[in-house]
Legacy VTK file of the C-alpha trace (Angstrom):
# vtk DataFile Version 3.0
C-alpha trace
ASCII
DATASET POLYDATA
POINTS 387 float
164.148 148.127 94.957
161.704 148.633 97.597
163.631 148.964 100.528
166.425 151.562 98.878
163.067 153.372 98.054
161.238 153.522 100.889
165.002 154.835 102.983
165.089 157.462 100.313
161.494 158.914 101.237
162.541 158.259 104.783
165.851 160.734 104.053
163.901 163.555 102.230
161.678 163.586 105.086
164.698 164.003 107.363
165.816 166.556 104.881
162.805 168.898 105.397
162.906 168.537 109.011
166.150 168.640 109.852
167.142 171.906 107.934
168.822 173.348 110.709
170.770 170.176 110.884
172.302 171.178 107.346
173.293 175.075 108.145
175.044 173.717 111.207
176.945 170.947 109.101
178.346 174.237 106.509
175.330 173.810 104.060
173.079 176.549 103.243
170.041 176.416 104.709
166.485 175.974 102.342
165.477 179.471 103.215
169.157 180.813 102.427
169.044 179.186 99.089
166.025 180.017 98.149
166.462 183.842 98.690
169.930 183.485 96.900
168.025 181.570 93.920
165.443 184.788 93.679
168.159 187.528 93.232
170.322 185.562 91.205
167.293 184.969 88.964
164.526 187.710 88.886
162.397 185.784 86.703
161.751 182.430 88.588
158.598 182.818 91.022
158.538 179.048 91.879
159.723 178.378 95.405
162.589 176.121 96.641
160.320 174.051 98.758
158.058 172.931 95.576
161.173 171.186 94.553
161.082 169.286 97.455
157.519 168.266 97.265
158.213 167.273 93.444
160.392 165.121 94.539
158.592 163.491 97.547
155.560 162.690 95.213
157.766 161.675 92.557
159.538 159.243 94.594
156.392 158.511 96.621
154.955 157.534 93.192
158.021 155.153 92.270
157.463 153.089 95.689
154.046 152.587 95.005
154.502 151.255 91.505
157.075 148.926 93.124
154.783 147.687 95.731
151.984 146.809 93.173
154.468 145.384 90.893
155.534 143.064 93.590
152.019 142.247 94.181
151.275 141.582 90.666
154.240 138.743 90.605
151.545 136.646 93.092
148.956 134.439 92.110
145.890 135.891 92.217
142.369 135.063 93.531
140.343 134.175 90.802
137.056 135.750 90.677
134.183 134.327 92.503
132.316 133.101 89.648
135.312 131.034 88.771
135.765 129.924 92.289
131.776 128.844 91.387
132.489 126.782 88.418
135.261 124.931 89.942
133.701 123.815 92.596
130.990 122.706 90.852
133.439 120.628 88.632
134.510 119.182 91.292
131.358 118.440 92.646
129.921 117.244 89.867
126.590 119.208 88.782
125.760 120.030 92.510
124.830 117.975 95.643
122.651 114.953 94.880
119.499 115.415 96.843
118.759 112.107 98.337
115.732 111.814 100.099
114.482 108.420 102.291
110.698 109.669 102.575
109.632 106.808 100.529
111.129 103.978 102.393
109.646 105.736 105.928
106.988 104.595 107.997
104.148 106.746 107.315
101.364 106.317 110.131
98.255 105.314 109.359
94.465 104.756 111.447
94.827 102.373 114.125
98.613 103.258 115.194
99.042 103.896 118.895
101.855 106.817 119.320
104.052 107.631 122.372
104.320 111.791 122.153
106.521 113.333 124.779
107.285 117.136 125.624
110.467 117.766 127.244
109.929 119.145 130.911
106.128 119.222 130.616
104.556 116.241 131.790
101.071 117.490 131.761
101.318 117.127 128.000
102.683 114.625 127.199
100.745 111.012 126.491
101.019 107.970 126.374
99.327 105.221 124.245
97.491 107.692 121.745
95.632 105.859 119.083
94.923 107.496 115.938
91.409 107.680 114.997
89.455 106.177 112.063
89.662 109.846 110.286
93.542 109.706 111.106
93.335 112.421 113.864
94.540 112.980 117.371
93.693 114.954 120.022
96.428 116.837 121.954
96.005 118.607 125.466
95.726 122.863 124.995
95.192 122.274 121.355
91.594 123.040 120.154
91.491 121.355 116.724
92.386 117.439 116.174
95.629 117.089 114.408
96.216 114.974 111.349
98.338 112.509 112.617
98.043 109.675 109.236
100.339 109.943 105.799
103.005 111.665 108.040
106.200 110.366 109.749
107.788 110.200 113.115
109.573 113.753 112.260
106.833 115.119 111.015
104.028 114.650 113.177
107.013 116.099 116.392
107.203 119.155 114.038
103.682 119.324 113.819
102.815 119.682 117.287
105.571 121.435 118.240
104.316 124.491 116.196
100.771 124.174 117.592
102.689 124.681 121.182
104.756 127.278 119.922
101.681 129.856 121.150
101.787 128.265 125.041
105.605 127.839 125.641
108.954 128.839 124.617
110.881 126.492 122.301
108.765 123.390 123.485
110.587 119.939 122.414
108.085 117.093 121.008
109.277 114.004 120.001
106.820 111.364 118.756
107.358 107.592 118.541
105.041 104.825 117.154
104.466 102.054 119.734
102.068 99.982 118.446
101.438 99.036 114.278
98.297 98.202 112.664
97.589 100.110 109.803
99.598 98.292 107.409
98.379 94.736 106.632
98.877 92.887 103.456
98.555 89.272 102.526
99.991 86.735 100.021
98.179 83.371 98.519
98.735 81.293 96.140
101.962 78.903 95.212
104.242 80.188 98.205
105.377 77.724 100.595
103.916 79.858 103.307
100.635 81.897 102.906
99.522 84.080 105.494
98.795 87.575 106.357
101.507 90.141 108.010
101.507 93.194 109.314
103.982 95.822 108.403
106.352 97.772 111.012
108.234 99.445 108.472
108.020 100.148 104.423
108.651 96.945 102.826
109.087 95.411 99.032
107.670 92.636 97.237
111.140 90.811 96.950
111.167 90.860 101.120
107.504 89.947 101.745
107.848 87.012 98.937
111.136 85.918 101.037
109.090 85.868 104.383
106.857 83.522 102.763
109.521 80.978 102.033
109.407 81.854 98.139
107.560 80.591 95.315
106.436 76.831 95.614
107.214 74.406 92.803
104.239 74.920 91.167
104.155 79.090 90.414
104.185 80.421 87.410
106.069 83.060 85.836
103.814 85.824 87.353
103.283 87.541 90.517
100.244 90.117 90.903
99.615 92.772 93.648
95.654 93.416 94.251
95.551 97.127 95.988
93.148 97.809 98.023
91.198 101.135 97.659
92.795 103.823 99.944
91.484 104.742 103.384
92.215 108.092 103.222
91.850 111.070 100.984
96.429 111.267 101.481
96.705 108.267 100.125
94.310 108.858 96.951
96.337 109.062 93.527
95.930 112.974 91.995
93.969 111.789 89.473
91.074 110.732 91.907
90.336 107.649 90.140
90.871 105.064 92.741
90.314 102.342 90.446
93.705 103.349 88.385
96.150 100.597 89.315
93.494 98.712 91.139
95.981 95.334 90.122
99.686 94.941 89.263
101.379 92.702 87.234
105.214 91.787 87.201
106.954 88.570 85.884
108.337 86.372 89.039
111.841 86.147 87.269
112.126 89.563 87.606
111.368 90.445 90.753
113.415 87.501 92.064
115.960 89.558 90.778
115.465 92.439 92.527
114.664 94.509 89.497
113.133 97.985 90.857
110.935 97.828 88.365
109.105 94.381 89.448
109.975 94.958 93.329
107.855 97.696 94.245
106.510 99.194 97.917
103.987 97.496 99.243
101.039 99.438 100.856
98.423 98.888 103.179
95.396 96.100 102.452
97.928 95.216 99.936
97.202 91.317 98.473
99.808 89.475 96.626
98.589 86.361 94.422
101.045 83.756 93.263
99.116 81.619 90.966
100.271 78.373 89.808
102.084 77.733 86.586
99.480 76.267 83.631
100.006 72.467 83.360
100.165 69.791 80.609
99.705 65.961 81.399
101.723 62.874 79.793
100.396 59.471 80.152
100.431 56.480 78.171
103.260 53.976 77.722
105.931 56.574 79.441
108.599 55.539 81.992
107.016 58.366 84.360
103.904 59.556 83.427
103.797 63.029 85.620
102.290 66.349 85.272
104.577 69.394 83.605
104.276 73.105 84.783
104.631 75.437 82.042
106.733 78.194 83.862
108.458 78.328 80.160
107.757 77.156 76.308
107.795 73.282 76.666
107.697 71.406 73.120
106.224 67.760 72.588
109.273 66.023 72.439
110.923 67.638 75.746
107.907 67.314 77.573
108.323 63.051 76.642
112.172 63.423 77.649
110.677 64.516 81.162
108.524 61.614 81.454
111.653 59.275 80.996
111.516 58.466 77.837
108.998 56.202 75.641
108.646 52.270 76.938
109.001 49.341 74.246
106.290 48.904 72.057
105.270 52.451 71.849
103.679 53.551 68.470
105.625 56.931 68.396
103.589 57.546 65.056
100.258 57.400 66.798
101.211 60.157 69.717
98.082 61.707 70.348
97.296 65.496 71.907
93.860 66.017 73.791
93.895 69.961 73.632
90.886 71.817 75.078
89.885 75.112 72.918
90.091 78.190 75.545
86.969 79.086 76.650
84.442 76.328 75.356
84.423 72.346 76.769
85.081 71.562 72.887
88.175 69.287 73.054
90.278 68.542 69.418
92.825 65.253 68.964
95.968 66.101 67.420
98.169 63.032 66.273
101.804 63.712 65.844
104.678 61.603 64.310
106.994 61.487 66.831
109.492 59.620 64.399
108.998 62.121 62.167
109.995 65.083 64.762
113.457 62.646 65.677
114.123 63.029 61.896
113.355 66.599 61.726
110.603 65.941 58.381
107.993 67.226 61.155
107.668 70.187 62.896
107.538 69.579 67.093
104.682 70.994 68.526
104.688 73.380 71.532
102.384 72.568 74.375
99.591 74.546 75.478
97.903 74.770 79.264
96.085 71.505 79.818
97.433 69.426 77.066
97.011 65.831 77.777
99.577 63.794 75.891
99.010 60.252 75.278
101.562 57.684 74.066
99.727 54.697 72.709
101.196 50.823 73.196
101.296 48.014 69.721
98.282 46.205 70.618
100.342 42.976 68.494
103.509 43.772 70.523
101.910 44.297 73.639
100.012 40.619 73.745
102.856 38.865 72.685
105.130 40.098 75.177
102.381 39.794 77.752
102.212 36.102 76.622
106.149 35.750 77.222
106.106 37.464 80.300
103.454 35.054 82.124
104.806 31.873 80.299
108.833 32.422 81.481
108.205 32.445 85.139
106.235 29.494 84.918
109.239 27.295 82.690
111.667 28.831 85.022
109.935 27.034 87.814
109.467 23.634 86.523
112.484 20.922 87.716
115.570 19.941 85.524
115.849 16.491 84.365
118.702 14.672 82.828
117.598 12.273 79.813
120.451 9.588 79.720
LINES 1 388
387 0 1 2 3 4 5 6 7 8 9 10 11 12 13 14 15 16 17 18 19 20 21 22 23 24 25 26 27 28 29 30 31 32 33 34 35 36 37 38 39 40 41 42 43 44 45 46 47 48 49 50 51 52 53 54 55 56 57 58 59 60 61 62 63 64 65 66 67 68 69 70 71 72 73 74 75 76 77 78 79 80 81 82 83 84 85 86 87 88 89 90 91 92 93 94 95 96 97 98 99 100 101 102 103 104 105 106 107 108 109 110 111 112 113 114 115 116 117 118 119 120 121 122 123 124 125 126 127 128 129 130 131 132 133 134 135 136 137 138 139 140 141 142 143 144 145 146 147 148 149 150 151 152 153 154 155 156 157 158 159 160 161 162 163 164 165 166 167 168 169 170 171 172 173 174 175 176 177 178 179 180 181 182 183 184 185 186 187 188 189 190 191 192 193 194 195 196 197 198 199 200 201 202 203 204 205 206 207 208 209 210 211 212 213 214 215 216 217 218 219 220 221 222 223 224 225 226 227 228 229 230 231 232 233 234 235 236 237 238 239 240 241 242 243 244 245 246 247 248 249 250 251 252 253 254 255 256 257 258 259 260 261 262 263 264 265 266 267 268 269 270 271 272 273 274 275 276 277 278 279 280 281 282 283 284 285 286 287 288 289 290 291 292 293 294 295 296 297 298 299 300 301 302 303 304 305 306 307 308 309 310 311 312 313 314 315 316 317 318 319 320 321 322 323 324 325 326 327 328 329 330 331 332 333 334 335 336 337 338 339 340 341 342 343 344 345 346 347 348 349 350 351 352 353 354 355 356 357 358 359 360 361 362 363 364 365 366 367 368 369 370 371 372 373 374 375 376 377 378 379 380 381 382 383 384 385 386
């Protein structure tokens, strides 16, 4: 369609060109025609040659329409606000903005920094230690710059705008050589107490791990003391420093790396461990020992951990020293422990400090006493035959 148009528009152009061409080849020329046209009829006053130009625009017109109905047959662009959504469906809502400032190094009073200025020697230092205040003092720059709460990054970006007034497109980059600002400590039932000092942003879970983990005897919690901060960066918004002044997580928790219980640690940070409450059994056990209560122990389990009862026990006379919190009042508590193997009594749970005591038969006790001394003694005496 397009082609057999486009060779027709190219012919009536030849046409109107080329009418010389046509008187030559024994056709009447457009002018001849047209004059013929008039006196054969007086009335027409349109021209010959507006024919023509009908019929270019008319067939001008039909190519067109082709051309656009050929376009219309291909797949469209769709609009950009489509384009929009979809790639936001396929994005999901939009880039996830993921940001690592929290787990950087933020320096603190007492760091010594390494700051170096491409191609200018004369400025750049070595061993800078940032003040008290958190400031440092930078050649050609008239006020101190506030070197603490920022990073590595940071701090470079800092200075380089400062510079921006003395040189063209100066390049600062800023590296900490020496850490001291972060301390923190941990005590208590860890298998290896001591104080450490921090190179990097660190969690609970990793500091409790440098201390060789919990001990056998800590309890089910693990507390943070903070130490008031230095300076007025490190403040909380409220400006009540003593908000959050101690932290509380259970040990279980964080030993499971839940975020929750495994937070950053900050500087003058102190981590406490304390040791689990305990409960005593003695008395006429296989093992008399000492019980942590990291969980709910009952009276009977806590004898099961002992080994067990030894003959002559009176399991109806098992008796509980318990000490009321807060006074040096202490209370006796005897328990049927025959009773709780029959299930007609309820068993006890434990509380911190309980002293459990699991009397001996006094008449049991002496006469097995008296067997014990006597056999060794008849074992030992000669064997005679009586004929």
């Amino acid at each position: 369609m397009i082609p057999f148009t486009i060779y027709g528009f190219r012919g009536v152009i030849d046409m109107l060109n080329n009418s010389s061409t046509f008187a030559s080849r024994g056709f009447v020329s457009a002018e001849e025609e047209e004059r013929q046209a008039c006196a054969a009829e007086p009335y027409r006053t349109t021209p010959r040659r507006g024919y023509w130009v009908s019929l270019l625009v008319i067939l001008f017109g039909t190519w067109s329409g082709s051309l656009q109905l050929a376009q219309g047959q291909q797949p469209t662009e769709p609009p950009n606000e489509s384009i929009a959504n979809r790639t936001a469906q396929s994005t999901g809502s939009g880039p996830a903005m993921t940001s690592d400032d929290n787990a950087r190094y933020r320096i603190g009073p007492g760091d010594v920094l390494d700051i170096r200025v491409f191609n200018r020697t004369n400025l750049s230092r070595e061993a800078v230690r940032v003040e008290g205040n958190g400031m440092i003092r930078m050649p050609l720059i008239d006020r101190e710059i506030q070197a603490a709460c920022q990073t590595e990054g940071e701090l470079a970006k800092e200075i380089t705008n400062r510079y921006t007034k003395f040189y063209r497109n100066p390049q600062v980059d800023v590296f900490i050589k020496e850490y001291h600002s972060k301390q923190v400590a941990i005590i208590g039932a860890v298998n290896d107490q001591g104080r450490y000092e921090l190179q990097r942003r660190v969690r609970l879970l990793e500091l409790l791990s440098y201390a060789k983990g919990p001990s056998e005897k800590a309890g089910q919690t693990i507390n943070i003391v903070h130490a008031p901060p230095a300076l007025p960066c490190q403040r909380p918004e409220t400006g009540n420093e003593d908000i959050g002044a101690l932290s509380s997580y259970r040990l279980s928790e964080t030993l499971a790396g839940n975020s929750r219980a495994n937070p950053y640690l900050e500087s003058g940070d102190i981590i406490t461990l304390p040791e689990a409450d305990q409960v005593y059994v003695v008395g006429n056990v296989v093992s008399p020992l000492t019980i942590s209560l990291k969980e709910p122990i009952t009276l009977s389990r806590a004898i099961a951990m002992a080994g067990g009862l030894k003959q002559d026990s009176k399991k109806d006379k098992v008796r509980i020293v318990r000490q009321e919190t807060g006074s040096q009042t202490k209370k006796e508590i005897t328990v049927d422990l025959s009773a709780i193997e029959k299930k007609r009594a309820e068993d006890l749970a434990l509380l911190p400090n309980d002293i459990i005591d699991v009397p001996t038969s006094a008449g049991k006790s002496l006469m097995r006493s008296l067997l014990g001394s006597v056999a060794p003694t008849v074992s030992q005496l000669p064997i005679r035959v009586i004929p």
